[in-house]
N, C-alpha and C positions, 0 to 999 in steps of 0.2 A: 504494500500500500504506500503511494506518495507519502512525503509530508506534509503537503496542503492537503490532504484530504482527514489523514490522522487529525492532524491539527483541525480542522473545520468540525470533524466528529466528535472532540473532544470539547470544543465548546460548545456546540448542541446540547450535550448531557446538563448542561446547568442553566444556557440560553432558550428552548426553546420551551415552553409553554405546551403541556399537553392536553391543559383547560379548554382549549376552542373546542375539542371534538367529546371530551371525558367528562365525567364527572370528578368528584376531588379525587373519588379511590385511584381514578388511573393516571395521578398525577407523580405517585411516590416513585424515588428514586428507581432507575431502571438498573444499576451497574451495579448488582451485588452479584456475590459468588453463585455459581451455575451446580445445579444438580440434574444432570440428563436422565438420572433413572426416571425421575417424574413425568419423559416424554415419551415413556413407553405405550399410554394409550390414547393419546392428544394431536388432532392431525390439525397440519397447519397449509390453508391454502399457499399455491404461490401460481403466477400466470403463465401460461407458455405462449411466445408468438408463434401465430402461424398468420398466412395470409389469407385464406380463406374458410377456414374455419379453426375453432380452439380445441383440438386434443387435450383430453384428460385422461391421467391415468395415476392409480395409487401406488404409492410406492411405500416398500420398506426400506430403512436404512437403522441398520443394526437393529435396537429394540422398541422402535420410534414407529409410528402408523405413519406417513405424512401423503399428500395428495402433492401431485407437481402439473400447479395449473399456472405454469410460470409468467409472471409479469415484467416481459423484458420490451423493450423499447421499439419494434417495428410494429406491431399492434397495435399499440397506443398511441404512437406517433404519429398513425396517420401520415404524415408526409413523409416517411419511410422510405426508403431506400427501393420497398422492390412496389409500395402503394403509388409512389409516387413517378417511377419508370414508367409502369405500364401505364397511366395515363397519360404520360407523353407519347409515349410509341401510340398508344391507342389512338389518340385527337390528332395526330399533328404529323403523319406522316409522311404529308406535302412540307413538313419542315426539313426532313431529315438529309441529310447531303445523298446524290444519285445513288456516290459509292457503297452506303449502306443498307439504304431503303428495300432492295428488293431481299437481301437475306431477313434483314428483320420483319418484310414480311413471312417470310415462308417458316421463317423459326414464331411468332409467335402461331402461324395458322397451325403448322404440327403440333406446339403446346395446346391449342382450344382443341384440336384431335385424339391430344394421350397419348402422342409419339414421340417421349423426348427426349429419343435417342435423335432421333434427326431435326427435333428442335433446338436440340444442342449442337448439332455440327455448323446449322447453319447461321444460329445466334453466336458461335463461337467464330465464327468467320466475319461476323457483323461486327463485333468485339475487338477483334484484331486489326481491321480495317478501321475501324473509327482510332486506333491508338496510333494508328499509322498517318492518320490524316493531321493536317496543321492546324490550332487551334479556331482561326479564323475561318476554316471551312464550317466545322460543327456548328458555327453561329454563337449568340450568345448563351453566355452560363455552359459552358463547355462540358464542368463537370457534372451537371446534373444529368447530362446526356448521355455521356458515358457512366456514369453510374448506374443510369436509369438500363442499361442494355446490360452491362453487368448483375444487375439485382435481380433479371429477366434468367438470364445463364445461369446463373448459381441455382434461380432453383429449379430449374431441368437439369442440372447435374449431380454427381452424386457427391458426396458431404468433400472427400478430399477436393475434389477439383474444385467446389464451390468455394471452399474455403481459398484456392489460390487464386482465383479469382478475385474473389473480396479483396482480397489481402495487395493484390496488384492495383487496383482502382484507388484501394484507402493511400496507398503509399504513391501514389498519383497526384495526390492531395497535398504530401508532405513534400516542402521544397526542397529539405536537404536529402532525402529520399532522390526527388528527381533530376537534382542536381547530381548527384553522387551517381545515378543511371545514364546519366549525361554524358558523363567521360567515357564510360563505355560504350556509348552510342552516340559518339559525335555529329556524325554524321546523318543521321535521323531530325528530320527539322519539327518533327511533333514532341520528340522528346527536349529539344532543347527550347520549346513554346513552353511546356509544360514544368521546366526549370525556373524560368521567368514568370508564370502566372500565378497571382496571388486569390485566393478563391475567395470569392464572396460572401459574406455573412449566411445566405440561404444555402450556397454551397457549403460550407464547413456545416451548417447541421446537418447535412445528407448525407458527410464524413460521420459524422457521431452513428448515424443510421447505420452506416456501414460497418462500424465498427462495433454495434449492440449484436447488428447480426451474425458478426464473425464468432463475439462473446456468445452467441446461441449455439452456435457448431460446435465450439469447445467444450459445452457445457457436460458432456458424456463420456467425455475424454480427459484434458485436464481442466482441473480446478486456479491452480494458477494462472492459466493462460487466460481463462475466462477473466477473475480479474483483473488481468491487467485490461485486456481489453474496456472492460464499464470502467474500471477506474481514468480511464485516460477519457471515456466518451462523459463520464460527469464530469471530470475537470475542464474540457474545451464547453460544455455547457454553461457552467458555471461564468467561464471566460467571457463568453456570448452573452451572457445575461448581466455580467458583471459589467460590458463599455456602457450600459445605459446608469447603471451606478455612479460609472466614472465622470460622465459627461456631467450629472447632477453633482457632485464631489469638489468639480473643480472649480468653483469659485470658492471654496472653504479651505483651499489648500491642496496637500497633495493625497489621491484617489489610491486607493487599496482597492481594484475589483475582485480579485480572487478571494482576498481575505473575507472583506465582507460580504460577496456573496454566499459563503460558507459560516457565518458568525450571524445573517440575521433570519427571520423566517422569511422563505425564497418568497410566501402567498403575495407577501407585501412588495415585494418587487414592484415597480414599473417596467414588464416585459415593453422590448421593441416588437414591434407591431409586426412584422415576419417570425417572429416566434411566438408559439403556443405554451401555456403553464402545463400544457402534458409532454409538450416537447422535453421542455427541464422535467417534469416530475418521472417521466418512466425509466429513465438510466439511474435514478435513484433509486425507484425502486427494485429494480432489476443488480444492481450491486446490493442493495438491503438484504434480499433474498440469497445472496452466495454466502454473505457475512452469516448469516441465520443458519444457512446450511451447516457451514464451516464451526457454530456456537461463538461466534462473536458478537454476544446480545451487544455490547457496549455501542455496537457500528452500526449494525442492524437497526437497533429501535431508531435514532434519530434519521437516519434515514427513510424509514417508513413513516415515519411521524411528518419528515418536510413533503414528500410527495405525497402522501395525505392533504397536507395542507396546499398543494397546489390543484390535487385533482379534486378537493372538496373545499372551495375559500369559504369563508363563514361570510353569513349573509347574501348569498349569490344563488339568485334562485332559477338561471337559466345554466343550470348544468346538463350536460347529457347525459341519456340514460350509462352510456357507458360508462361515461368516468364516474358515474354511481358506483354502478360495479364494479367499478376496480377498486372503488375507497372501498367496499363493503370485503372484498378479497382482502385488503390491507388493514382493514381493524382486525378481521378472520387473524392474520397475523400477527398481529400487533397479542392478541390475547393468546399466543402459542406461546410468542416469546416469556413473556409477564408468568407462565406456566412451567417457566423452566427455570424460575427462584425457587428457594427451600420452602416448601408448602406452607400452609397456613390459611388459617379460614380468609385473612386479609387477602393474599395472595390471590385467592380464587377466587374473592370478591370483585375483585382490578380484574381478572383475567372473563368473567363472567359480565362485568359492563361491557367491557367492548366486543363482546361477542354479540351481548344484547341490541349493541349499536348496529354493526351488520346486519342483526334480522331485522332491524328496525328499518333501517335502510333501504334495505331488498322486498320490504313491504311497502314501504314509500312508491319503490320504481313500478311495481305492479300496478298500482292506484293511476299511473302516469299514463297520459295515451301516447300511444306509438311513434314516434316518428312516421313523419312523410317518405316515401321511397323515392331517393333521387338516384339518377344515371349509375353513379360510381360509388354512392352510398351503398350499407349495408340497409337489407327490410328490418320492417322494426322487431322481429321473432329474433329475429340474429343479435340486434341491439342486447335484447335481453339476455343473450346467451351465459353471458357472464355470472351473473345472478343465477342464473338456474342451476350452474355448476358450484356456486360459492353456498346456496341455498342449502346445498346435501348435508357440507362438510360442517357449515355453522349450525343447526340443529343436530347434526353430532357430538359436537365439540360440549353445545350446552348440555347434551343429554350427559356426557364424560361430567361435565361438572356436579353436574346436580347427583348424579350415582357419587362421586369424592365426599358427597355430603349426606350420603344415604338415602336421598329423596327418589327412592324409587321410583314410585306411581309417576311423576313428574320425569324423569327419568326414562322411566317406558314408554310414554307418551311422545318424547322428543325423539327416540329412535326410531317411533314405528312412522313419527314424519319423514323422519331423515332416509328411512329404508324406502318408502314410496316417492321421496324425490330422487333417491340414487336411482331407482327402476325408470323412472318416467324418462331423466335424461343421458340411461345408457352406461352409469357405472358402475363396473361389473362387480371390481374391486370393494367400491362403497357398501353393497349390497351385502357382500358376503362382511366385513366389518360389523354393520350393523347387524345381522343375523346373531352373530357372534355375542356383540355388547346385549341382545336382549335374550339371547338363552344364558351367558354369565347373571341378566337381574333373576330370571326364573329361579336359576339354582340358590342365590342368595336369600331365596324366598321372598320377594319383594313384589 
C-alpha cells in the first residue's frame, strides 16, 4: 500500500463521521483487535463487475461463509472502460478512421453472434492498427478510442490475453511508459505521438477504468497484484478530484490535493463536472473489499464508509436505484466487518443496525418506480438487480444475529425469507446455507 493512501486511511479512522448513515451504536471505534473465528457463520456481500449482467456466487474461505458479489469499479462507473467503448464503436462508426472501421465492424458483428474467437482476430487486428496509426488520425481524445477497442478485445478474449491487452493500453497512458517504448521504436510515429500526449482529464479516468479492470482479472490469481492495481486507480482518482480542491485552495495559500482529498469526507467535495461521485466512490470501494478480504478492518471500514458516502450523500433524494444498491451491499459490509471484533451484545448491536439499514434501504428501492428504458441504459428489473442479490444475504446475516442472541422464532422467520429470496434469484449456494442455518435452529429446539 502507498503512503498517501496509509496515510489518508489513517486519518479517516478518527476524521470521518459515521453518524450520517448510523445510529450512535455504529459510531464506536472501528480499529480494535480482530477475532476471525466469529466469521465463521456471517456472510459478507461484496460486488462483482460484469458488463452485462452480475454473477453471484458463494464462496468459502477457510471457516468464513462469504458471498463475492464484488463491487469493483467498471459496473458502477458506468463510463467504464468496456461501457463506454462500445458506445463509441456502436454510434459513431462514420467517426472511426477507414483503417479500422471495417475490422471493428466485423469483430463487434461476430461478438453480437457468440463467435469470439473470430471477434477477436478481427478486433485484435483493429487494435493493432489503431496503435499503428498517428494520433491525429484517430481524431480527438485518442485515448478513449483506443481504449474503447481494447475494452471491446479483452472481453472476447481469454483472461491472459485480456489482461495484456489492458495492461498495453493503460501503459499507453503512462508517459514515461511510452517514452521508454519510444527508444525502442523510434521509428514508429504513433508511438513517438503517444510519448508526447498528455491525456485529458476524461481520459485519465478511462485509465482508472482500465486499471479496476485489470484489478478484476487479478482478483483469482494474485492478491497483491490486485492491489496494487485499485490502489494506484484510487490515488489518480483522488488526484482528479483533488485539482478542483486545489483551484479553490489557492487563494488561501499553498493546495495539498492528494492530502486532502484523503483527510476530508470525499461526499462534500465539489466534483468537476466530467466526473461522477460513483466514478470516485467505486475504486474505493472495490480496494475496501480486498483490504476486508485480506482482515484489514483498519483500511477496509473507512473506505466503505467514504464510498458510502458518495454513493449515498445525505439529503439527496434523486439517487439511482442503483447506487441504492450498492450502498445497501456496502452497509451489508460494513456490519460483517463490525462482526469480526470480540463479540459482545454491543458489538452485534453496531453490526445489526447497519444490517437493518440495508433492508431498510432495499425496501425503500422497491417502493421506487422503475426507471424509464433508455437506448444504452439498463430496464428497470436489471436496475434492481443488485438489491435482489444483496436482499438474500442481509436477511441472512440478520437471521445469524438474532440466532447469537437466541431469538429463534425471529431467527427462523428471517431464514425462511432469506431461503425464498436465494430460490427466487438463482443462488444455489444461499439456498443450501440457509437450509442448513434452519435445520441447526430445529435441532437447538427453537
Amino acid at each position: 500500500m502507498s503512503v498517501m493512501i496509509r496515510r489518508g486511511l489513517e486519518q479517516q479512522l478518527h476524521l470521518f463521521k459515521a453518524a450520517q448513515y448510523s445510529s450512535k451504536h455504529a459510531t464506536a471505534a472501528f480499529a480494535a483487535s480482530l477475532r476471525s473465528h466469529h466469521n465463521r457463520s456471517f456472510v459478507q456481500a461484496r460486488s462483482q463487475s460484469t458488463t452485462t449482467s452480475t454473477a453471484r456466487s458463494w464462496l468459502r474461505r477457510g471457516s468464513s461463509i462469504r458471498v463475492s458479489t464484488i463491487f469493483t469499479a467498471l459496473l458502477a462507473l458506468g463510463a467504464g472502460a468496456t461501457l463506454l467503448g462500445l458506445y463509441e464503436i456502436y454510434t459513431s462508426f462514420t467517426l472511426w478512421p477507414d483503417e479500422v472501421r471495417k475490422d471493428l465492424r466485423a469483430g463487434i458483428r461476430a461478438k453480437n453472434q457468440g463467435d469470439h474467437a473470430l471477434s477477436e482476430r478481427f478486433l485484435a487486428r483493429a487494435y493493432q492498427t489503431a496503435l499503428s496509426l498517428p494520433l491525429s488520425v484517430l481524431g480527438s481524445d485518442p485515448y478513449l478510442r483506443l481504449s474503447g477497442i481494447a475494452a471491446v478485445l479483452a472481453e472476447v478474449s481469454p483472461a491472459r490475453r485480456a489482461k495484456q491487452v489492458l495492461k498495453s493500453v493503460w501503459e499507453k497512458g503512462d508517459v514515461s511508459a511510452s517514452a521508454s517504448s519510444d527508444s525502442a521504436e523510434s521509428g514508429n510515429n504513433s508511438s513517438n505521438d503517444w510519448a508526447a500526449y498528455s491525456l485529458t482529464n476524461e481520459e485519465r479516468l478511462r485509465r482508472v477504468a482500465v486499471a479496476c479492470k485489470l484489478a478484476e482479472l487479478c482478483s483469482n490469481e494474485d492478491g497483491e497484484e490486485e492491489e496494487k492495481w485499485l490502489s494506484w486507480a484510487v490515488e489518480e482518482v483522488l488526484r482528479l478530484a483533488g485539482v478542483q480542491t486545489a483551484h479553490r485552495n489557492s487563494a488561501g495559500g499553498k493546495a495539498h490535493a492528494n492530502s486532502t482529498s484523503t483527510s476530508v469526507v470525499l461526499a462534500e467535495l465539489d466534483l468537476p463536472p466530467w466526473m461522477r461521485r460513483v466514478d470516485l466512490g467505486a475504486p474505493l470501494a472495490a480496494l475496501g473489499s480486498v483490504y476486508a478480504h485480506k482482515g484489514n478492518v483498519e483500511y477496509a471500514m473507512p473506505l466503505y464508509l467514504q464510498a458510502l458516502s458518495l454513493l449515498l450523500p445525505p439529503n439527496a433524494d434523486n439517487v439511482p436505484i442503483e447506487d441504492r444498491c450498492e450502498a445497501a451491499q456496502l452497509m451489508n459490509n460494513l456490519s460483517e466487518l463490525i462482526m469480526r471484533r470480540p463479540p459482545s451484545p454491543e458489538i452485534r448491536h453496531q453490526a445489526e443496525a447497519w444490517a437493518r439499514q440495508a433492508y431498510g434501504l432495499i425496501e425503500r428501492v422497491d417502493q421506487m418506480p422503475l426507471p424509464r428504458r433508455g437506448w444504452f441504459s439498463s430496464n428497470g428489473e436489471q436496475s434492481r438487480e443488485v438489491c435482489d442479490q444483496v436482499l438474500g444475504v442481509v436477511l441472512f446475516n440478520l437471521g445469524m444475529l438474532r440466532e447469537m442472541d437466541n431469538d429463534h422464532a425471529t431467527a427462523r422467520s428471517l431464514y425462511k425469507q432469506s431461503l425464498k429470496q436465494c430460490e427466487r434469484v438463482g443462488m444455489t449456494e444461499g439456498v443450501l446455507q440457509t437450509k442448513q442455518a434452519l435445520r441447526r435452529i430445529e435441532r437447538a429446539g427453537g
